[in-house]
N, C-alpha and C positions, 0 to 999 in steps of 0.2 A: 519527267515522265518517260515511261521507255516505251515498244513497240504499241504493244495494242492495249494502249489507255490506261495501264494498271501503276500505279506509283512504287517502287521497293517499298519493304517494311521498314521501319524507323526504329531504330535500336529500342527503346521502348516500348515499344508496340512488339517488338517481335519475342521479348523477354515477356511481356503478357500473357499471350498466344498460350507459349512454354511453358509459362507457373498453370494457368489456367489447365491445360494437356495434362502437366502432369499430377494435380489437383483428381483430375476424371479419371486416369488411369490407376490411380491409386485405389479412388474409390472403388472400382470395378474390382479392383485384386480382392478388396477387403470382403465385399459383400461374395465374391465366388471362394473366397475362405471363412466365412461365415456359414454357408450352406451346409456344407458337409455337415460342421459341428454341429448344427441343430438336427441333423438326420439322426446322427451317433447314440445323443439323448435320446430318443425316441425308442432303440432296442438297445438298452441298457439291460435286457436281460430278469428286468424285475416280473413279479403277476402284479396288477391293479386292476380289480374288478370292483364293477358295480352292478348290482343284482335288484332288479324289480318283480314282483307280484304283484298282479291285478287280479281281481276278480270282484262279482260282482256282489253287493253289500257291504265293502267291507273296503278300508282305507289300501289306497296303494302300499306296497312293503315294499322300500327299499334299504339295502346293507352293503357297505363295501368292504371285502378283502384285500388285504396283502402277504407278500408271504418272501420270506427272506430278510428280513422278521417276518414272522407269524404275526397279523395285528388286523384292524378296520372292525366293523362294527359286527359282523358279522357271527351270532351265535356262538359257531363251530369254527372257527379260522383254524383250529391244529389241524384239526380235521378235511376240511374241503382244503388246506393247504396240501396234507398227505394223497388224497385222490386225485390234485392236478398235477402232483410232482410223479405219479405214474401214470394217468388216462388224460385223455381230451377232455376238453371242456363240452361234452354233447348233451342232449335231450333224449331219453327211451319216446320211441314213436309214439302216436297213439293207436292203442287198441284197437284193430278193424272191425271185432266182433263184439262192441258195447255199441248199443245203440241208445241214445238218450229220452229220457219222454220231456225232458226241458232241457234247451239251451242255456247251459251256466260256464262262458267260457273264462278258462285260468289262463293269464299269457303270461309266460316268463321272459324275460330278457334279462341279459349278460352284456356285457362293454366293457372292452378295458385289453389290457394285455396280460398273454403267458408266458413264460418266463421268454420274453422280450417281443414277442408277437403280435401284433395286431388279431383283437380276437370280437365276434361278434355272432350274439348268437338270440333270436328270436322266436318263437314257438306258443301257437295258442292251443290247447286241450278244449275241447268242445264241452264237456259236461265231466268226464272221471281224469285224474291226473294221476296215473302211475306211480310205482315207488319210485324216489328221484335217488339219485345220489347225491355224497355230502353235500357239493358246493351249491346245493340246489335247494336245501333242509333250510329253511329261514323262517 
């Protein structure tokens, strides 16, 4: 025993310690080089959209695009591809000057990414819904 009660490590014991240490430090490296990689995939720079309509009577509609291939379900894909390789993915506002005599609201929603973006995009029409563009024609 040496000063205050503590025994040396015992060659075994201290080779332990060490396999153990460097067992943990390893794994730490892996998982903080792991990280990044799964960020990387994530703006790969591709569109992947998925497109819903709601309204009311009538079954929800949804379609999904891609594009770089041009592909997914979607109708028009050359086309809603062509309108997001120049404009935003937006919604025309609604009309301030329609007034409705019945509540019939259309809600569209968008999810997915633009050419590598996180993109989302939500919007209900009260009763008249505008001319859309392409990626919005489903």
């Amino acid at each position: 025993m040496t000063g205050a009660g503590v025994e040396p490590a015992r060659g075994w014991e201290n080779n332990t310690v060490m396999a153990v240490a460097r067992c943990l430090a390893g794994a730490v490296g892996a998982a903080v080089v792991l990280v990044p990689a799964g960020a990387a995939v994530a703006h790969d720079g591709a569109t992947r959209l998925v497109f819903t309509r709601t309204e009311p009577g009538s079954p929800t509609r949804t379609v999904t695009l891609t594009c770089d291939p041009v592909g997914g379900s979607h109708p028009d894909a050359a086309g809603a591809c062509a309108y997001l390789a120049g404009a935003e993915l937006i919604l025309p506002e609604s009309d301030s000057g329609v007034r409705c005599l019945r509540h019939d609201p259309v809600e569209l929603r968008a999810h997915g990414t633009v050419a590598g973006e996180p993109v989302s995009v939500d919007h209900t029409y009260s009763c008249v819904v505008p001319e859309l563009p392409a990626p919005w024609k489903f």
